[in-house]
C-alpha positions in Angstrom: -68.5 -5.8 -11.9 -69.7 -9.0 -11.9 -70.9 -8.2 -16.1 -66.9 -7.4 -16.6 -65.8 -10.9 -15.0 -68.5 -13.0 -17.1 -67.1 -11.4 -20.3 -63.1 -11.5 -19.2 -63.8 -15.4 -18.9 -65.5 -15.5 -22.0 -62.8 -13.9 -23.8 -60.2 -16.3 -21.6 -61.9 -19.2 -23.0 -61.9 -18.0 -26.4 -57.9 -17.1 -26.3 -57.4 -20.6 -24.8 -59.1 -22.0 -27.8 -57.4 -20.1 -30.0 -54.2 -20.1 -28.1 -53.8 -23.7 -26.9 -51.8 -24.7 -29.8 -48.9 -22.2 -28.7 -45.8 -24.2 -27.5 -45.0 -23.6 -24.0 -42.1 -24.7 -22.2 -41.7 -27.3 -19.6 -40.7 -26.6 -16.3 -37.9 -28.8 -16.8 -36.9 -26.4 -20.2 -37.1 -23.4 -18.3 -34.8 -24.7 -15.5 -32.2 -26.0 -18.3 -32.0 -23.0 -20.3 -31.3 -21.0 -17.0 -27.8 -19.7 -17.9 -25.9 -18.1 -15.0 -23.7 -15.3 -15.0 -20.9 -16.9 -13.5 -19.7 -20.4 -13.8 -18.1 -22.4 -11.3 -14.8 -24.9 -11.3 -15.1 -28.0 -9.6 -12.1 -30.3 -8.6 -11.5 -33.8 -9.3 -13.9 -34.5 -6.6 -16.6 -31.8 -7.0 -15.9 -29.9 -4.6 -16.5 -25.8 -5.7 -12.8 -24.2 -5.9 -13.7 -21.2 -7.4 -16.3 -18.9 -9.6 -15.8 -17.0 -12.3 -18.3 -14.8 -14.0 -18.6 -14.7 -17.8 -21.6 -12.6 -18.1 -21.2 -9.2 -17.8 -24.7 -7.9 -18.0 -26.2 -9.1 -15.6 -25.9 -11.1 -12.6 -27.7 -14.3 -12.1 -26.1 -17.2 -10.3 -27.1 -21.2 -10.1 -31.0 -22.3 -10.1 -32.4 -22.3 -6.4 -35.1 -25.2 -5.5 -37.8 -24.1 -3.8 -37.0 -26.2 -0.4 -33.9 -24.1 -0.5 -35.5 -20.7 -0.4 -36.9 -19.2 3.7 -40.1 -19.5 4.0 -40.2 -15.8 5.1 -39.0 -15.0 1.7 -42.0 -17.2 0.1 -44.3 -15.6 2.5 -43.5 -12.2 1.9 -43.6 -12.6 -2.0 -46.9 -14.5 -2.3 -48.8 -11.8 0.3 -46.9 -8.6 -1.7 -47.6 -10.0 -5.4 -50.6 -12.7 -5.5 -52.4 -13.5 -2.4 -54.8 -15.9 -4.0 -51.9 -17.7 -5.6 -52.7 -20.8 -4.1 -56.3 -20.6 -4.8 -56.8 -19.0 -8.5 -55.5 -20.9 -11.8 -53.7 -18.8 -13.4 -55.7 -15.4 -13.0 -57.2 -13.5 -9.8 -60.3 -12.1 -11.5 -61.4 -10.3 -8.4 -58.4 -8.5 -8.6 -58.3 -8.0 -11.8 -62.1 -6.6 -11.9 -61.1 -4.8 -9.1 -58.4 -3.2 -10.8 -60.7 -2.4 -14.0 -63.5 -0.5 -12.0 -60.3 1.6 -10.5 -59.2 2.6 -14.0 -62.6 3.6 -14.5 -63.0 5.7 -12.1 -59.4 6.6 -11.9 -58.4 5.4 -9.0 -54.8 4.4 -8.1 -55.3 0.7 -7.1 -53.2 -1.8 -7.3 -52.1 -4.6 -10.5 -54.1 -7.5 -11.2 -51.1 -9.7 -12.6 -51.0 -13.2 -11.1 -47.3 -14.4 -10.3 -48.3 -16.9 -13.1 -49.0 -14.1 -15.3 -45.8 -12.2 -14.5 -44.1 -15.6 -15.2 -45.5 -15.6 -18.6 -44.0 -12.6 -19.3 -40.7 -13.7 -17.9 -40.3 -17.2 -19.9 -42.8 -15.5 -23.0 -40.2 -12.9 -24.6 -43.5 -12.2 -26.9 -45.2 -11.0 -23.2 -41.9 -9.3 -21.8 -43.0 -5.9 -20.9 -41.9 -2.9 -23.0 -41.2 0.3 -21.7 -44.5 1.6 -22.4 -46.5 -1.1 -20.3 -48.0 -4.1 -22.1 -51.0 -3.7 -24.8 -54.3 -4.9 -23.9 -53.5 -7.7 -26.5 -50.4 -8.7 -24.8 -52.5 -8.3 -21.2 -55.2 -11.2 -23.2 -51.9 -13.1 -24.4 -50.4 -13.5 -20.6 -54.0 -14.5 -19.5 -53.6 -17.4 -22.0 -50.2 -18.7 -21.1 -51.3 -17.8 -17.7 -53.8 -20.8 -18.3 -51.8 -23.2 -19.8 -49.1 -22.7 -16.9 -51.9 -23.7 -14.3 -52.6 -27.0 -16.5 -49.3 -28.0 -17.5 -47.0 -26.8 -14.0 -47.6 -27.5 -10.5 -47.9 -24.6 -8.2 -44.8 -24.8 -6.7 -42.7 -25.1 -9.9 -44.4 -21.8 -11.0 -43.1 -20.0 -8.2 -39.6 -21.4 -8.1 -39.5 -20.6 -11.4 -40.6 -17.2 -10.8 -37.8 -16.5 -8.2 -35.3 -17.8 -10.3 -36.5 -15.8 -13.0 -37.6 -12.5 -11.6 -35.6 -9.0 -12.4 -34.9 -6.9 -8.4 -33.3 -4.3 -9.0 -30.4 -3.4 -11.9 -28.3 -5.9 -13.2 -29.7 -8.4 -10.4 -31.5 -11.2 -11.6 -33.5 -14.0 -9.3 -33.8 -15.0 -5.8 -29.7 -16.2 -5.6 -28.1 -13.1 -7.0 -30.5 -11.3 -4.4 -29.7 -12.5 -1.7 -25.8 -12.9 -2.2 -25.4 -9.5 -3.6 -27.8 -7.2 -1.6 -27.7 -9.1 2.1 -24.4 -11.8 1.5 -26.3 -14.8 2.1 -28.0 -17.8 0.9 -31.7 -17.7 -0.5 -32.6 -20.6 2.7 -31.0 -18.1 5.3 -33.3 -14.6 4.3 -35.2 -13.7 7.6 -38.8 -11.8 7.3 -36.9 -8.1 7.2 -34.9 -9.0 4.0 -37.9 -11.0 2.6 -39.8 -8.1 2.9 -37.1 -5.8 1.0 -37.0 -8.4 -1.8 -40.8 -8.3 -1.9 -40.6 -4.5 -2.3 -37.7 -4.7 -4.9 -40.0 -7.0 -7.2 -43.0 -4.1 -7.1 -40.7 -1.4 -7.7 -36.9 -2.6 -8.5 -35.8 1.1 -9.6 -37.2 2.7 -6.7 -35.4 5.0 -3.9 -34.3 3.4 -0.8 -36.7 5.4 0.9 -40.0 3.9 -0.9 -38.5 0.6 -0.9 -38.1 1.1 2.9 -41.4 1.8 2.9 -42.7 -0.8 0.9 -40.7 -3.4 3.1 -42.7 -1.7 6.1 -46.1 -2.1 4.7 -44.8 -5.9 3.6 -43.9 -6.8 7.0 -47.5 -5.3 8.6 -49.3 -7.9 6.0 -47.0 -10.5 7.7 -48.3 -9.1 10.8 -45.1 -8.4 11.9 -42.7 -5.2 13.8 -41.1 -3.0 10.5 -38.6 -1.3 13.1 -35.3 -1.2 11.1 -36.5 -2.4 7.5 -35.8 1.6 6.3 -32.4 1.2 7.5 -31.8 -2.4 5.9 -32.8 -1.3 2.6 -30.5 1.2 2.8 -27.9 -0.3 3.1 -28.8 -3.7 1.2 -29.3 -1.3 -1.8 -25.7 0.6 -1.1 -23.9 -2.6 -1.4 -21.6 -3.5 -4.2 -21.8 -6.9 -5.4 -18.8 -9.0 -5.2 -17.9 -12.6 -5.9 -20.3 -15.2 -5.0 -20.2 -16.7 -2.0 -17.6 -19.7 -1.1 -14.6 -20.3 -1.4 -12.2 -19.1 -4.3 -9.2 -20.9 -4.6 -8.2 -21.0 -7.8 -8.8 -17.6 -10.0 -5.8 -18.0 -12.4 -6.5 -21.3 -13.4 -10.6 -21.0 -14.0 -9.3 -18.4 -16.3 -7.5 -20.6 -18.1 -10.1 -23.6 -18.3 -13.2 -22.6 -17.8 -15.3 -22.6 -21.0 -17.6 -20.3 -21.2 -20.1 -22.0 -23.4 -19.7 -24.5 -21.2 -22.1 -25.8 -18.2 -22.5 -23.8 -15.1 -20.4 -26.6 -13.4 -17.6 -27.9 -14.7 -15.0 -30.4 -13.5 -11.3 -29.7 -13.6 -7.9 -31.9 -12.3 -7.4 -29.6 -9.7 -7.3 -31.4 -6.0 -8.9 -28.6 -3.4 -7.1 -29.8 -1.1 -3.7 -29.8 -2.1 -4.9 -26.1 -3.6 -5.2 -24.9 0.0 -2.2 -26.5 1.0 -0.2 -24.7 -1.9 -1.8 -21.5 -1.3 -0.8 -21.5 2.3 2.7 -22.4 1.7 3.1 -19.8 -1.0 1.6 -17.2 1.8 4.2 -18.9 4.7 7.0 -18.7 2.5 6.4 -14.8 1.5 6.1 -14.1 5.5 9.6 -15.3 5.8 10.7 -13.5 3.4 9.2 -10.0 4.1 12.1 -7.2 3.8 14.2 -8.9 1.4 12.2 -7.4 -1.5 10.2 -10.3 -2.1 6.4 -9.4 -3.1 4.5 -12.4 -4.6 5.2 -15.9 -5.8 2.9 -18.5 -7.6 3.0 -22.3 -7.3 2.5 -24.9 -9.5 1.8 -28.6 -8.6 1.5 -31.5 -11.4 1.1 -35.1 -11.6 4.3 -36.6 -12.5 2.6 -39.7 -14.1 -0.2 -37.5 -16.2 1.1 -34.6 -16.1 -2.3 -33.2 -14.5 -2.3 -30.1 -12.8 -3.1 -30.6 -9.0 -2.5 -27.2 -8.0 -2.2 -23.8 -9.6 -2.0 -20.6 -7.0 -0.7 -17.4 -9.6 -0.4 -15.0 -6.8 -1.0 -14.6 -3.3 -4.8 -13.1 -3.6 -6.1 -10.1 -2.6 -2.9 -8.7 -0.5 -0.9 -9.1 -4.0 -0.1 -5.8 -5.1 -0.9 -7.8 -8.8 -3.5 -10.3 -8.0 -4.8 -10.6 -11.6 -1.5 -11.5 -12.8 -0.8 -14.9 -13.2 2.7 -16.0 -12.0 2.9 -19.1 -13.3 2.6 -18.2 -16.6 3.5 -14.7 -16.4 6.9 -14.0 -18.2 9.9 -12.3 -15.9 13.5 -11.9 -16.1 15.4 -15.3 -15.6 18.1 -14.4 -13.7 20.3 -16.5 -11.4 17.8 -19.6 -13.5 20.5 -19.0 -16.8 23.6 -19.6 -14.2 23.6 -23.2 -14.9 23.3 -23.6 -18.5 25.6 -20.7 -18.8 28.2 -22.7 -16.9 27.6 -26.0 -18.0 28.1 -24.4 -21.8 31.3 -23.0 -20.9 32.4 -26.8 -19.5 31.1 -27.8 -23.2 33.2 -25.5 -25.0 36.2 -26.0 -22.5 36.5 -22.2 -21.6 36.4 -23.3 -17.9 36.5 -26.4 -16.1 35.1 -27.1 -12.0 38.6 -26.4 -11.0 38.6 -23.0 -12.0 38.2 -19.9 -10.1 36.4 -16.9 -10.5 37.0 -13.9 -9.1 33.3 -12.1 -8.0 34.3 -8.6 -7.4 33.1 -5.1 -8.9 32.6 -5.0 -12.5 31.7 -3.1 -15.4 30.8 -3.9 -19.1 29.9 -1.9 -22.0 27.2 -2.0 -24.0 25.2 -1.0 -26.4 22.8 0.9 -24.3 25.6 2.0 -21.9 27.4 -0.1 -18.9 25.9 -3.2 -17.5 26.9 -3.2 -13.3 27.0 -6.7 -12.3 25.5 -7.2 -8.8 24.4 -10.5 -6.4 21.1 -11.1 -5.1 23.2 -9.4 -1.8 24.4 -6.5 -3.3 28.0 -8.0 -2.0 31.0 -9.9 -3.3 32.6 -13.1 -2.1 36.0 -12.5 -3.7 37.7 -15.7 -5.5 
């Protein structure tokens, strides 16, 4: 064993030689070219009014600092993937010669990747695993990058990177989308159970509930802890559908109509949040009054008489709108009783009436092309002259 780790650091040496010239990313590059699935609209004064996602294949939301992830979750990942993290630069070769005398003797043992090395192949597209498992040139490669990782990154920017990074299960991408799609809550607020389920998802993201149960048990007995209902919360973490992010969301009609989606994950709009909720919650009041006299939705529209800025655009009533995607403020509808007034005020024009005149609103009926046009008020009833 201890022949196989001389040579593996020869040939790391050699590689680094060799390989030193390749262009690695920053830390600082990585974190910039992080492109989230779903973008969010700020107000005038930065406040979050509303997300919207763009990306359809998978789900990653905003960057996460490390200070902002539990330190159950970092405990969990570090013991499940890379005990030695803190210790090793870059590669574990006791693991990995570990690992080596297992295939030898073909024995199921567990992988030598470092989380340094996985986050090779994560920023390396070159070292992305292939469906087949990675060649033993591409094993050398992540060793390299592995190394130059070590030099150029500190520690703790390799494993926020990582977790912002890392694939769990499906379409879920990184520590965020995680934890707001499989337990609805924020990476800082994971306890040691849901840490461990995450830790179990990064060894095996396509696995049955069951082993990731499991897994999450054996997780939680390296954190010295109880695994009494970890089976159960994988279940169910893994039978939830994801949803919106988390916050609040104010203002679907109009991120639809501003957003850009080649734009930053932030972006700043005129809207004013809280004239937004106000709008909203008259637009709500107003419908319960009106309940019964066949009145379903409404939309509201609020602008700035000296810039003509929109303050506040609600285009239905949300989720109890029997047509929440539609957008009432700019959806088109019949006019109505809103032609009544330029109807009359044409007839005062062209002198066919004059305010003095009466009118008699009774029962009528007009031909037409398509057959007779009945007349009728709001009411269904006639005032007479």
């Amino acid at each position: 064993m201890r022949d196989w780790r001389v040579a593996a650091g020869i040939a790391f040496a050699a590689l680094s030689m060799t390989g030193g010239a390749q262009a690695l990313p920053s830390y600082e590059a990585v974190k910039a070219a992080h492109r989230p699935s779903d973008l969010t609209l700020l107000d005038r004064h930065g406040v979050p009014v509303q997300t919207l996602r763009v990306d359809k294949t998978v789900r990653r939301l905003d960057w996460v600092p490390l200070q902002d992830m539990s330190p159950a979750l970092l405990q969990a990942i570090v013991l499940s993937e890379d005990r030695r993290f803190w210790e090793h630069s870059g590669v574990d070769w006791a693991a990995a010669a570990r690992s080596a005398y297992g295939n030898l003797v073909n024995t199921r043992t567990r992988g030598a990747s470092t989380l340094t090395m996985q986050l090779a192949g994560l920023i390396d597209e070159g070292l992305a695993r292939p469906t087949g498992g990675r060649s033993a040139w591409q094993k050398l490669g992540q060793v390299v990058v592995a190394g130059q990782l070590e030099r150029e990154w500190r520690k703790s920017q390799i494993l926020e990177a990582y977790l912002n990074e890392v694939p769990f299960r499906g379409e879920v991408v990184g520590v965020n989308a995680l934890a707001q799609t499989l337990f609805g809550k924020h990476p800082s607020g994971l306890d040691a159970p849901e840490a461990a389920v995450a830790a179990a998802l990064v060894r095996g993201p396509n696995a049955s509930p069951e082993v990731v149960g499991e897994r999450a048990c054996g997780v939680l007995q390296t954190m010295k802890l109880d695994c009494a209902g970890v089976r159960t919360l994988a279940a169910n973490a893994l039978a939830r559908k994801g949803g919106m992010a988390m916050g609040e969301q104010l203002a679907p009609h109009f991120a639809r109509q501003v957003l850009r989606r080649d734009g930053p994950a932030q972006q700043r709009s005129t809207l004013d949040a809280g004239l937004q909720r106000v709008a909203l919650q008259a637009l709500r009041r107003q419908l319960a009054e009106l309940q019964g006299r066949n009145v379903e939705d409404g939309a509201v529209v609020v602008l700035d008489n000296t810039s003509g800025e929109v303050l506040a655009w609600v285009g239905a009533n949300g989720e109890s709108s029997a047509a929440a995607q539609v957008d009432g403020v700019l959806a088109r509808r019949q006019p109505g009783s809103t032609l009544k007034p330029f109807v009359y005020g044409l007839a005062f024009e062209r002198r066919l009436i004059t305010p003095a005149s009466l009118l008699d609103d009774s029962p009528t009926q007009l031909a037409t092309a398509t057959g007779l046009y009945l007349p009728q008020n709001y009411d269904r009833a006639f005032k007479g002259w």
